[in-house]
N, C-alpha and C positions, 0 to 999 in steps of 0.2 A: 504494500500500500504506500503510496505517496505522503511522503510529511509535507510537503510546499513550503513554501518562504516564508517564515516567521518574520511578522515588521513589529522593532523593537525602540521601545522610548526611552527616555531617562529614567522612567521609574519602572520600567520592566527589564531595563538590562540587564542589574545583577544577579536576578533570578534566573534569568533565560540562557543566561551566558556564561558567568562566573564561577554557577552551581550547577554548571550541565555535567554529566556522566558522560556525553559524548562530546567530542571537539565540535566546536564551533566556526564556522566562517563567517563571519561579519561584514559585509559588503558598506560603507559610506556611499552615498549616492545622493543627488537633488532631482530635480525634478526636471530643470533646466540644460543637463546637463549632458550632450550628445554620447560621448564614451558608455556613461552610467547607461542609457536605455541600449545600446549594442552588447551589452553583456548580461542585461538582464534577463534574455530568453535561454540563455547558456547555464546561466546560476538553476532556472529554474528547471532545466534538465538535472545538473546533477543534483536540484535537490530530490527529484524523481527520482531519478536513477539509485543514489544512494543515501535515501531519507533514512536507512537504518543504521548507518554508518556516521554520518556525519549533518548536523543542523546546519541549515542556511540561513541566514537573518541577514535584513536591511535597516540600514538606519538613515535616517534623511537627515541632513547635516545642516537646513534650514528651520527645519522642526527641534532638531537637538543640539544647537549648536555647541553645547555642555560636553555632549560626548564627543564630538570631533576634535575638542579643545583635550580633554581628558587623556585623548589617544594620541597626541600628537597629529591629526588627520591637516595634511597641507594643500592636496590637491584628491579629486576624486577624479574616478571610483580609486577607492584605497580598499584592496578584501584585508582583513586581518583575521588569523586562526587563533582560536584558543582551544587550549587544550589546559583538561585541570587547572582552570580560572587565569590562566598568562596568557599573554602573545609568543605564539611562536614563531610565523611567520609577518610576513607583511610585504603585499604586492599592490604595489600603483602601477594604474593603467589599465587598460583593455587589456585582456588576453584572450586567446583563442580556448576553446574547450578543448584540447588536447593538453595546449599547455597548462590549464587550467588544473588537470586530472594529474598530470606529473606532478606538479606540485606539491596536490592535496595527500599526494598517494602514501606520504610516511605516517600520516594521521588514520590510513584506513584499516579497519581491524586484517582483512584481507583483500591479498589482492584479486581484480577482473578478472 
């Protein structure tokens, strides 16, 4: 079954995020923002693809500007993983869903 995109605010992030069992990817995005909507159809595969694996979550960085500030977030889309409440990674920019999957892949329980 599909988990879908979790969209996370200031006062849902630390529950959703910080206290998850599974790694999290946190996508920074606006609404305005050409890059952010070219990846958003990609996020939402793999959040299909591997909703058991791994949570996908946006945060809009005009709605929260709190957490973009909190994360250092400078330019979007910025994804940042967590795993067991840290950042472990951190990608700016578009990327393509292949490169997107390499990425993710040391966070997934197994591999494709």
């Amino acid at each position: 079954m599909a988990a879908g995109i979790v969209n996370l605010s200031t006062s849902t992030f630390d529950e959703r995020v910080l206290s998850s069992d599974t790694p999290v990817v946190v996508d920074f995005w606006a609404e305005w923002c050409g890059p952010c909507k070219s990846i958003a159809p990609i996020l939402g595969e793999i959040a299909d693809e591997l909703g058991e694996q791994i949570t996908v979550a946006k945060v809009n960085v005009d709605d929260n500007p709190d957490l973009a500030m909190r994360y250092n977030v400078m330019s979007i889309p910025t994804l940042l993983v967590f795993s067991g409440g840290e950042v472990h990674k951190r990608l700016v920019g578009a990327k393509g869903k292949s490169h997107l999957l390499q990425e993710l892949d040391e966070f997934l329980v197994s591999s494709r």
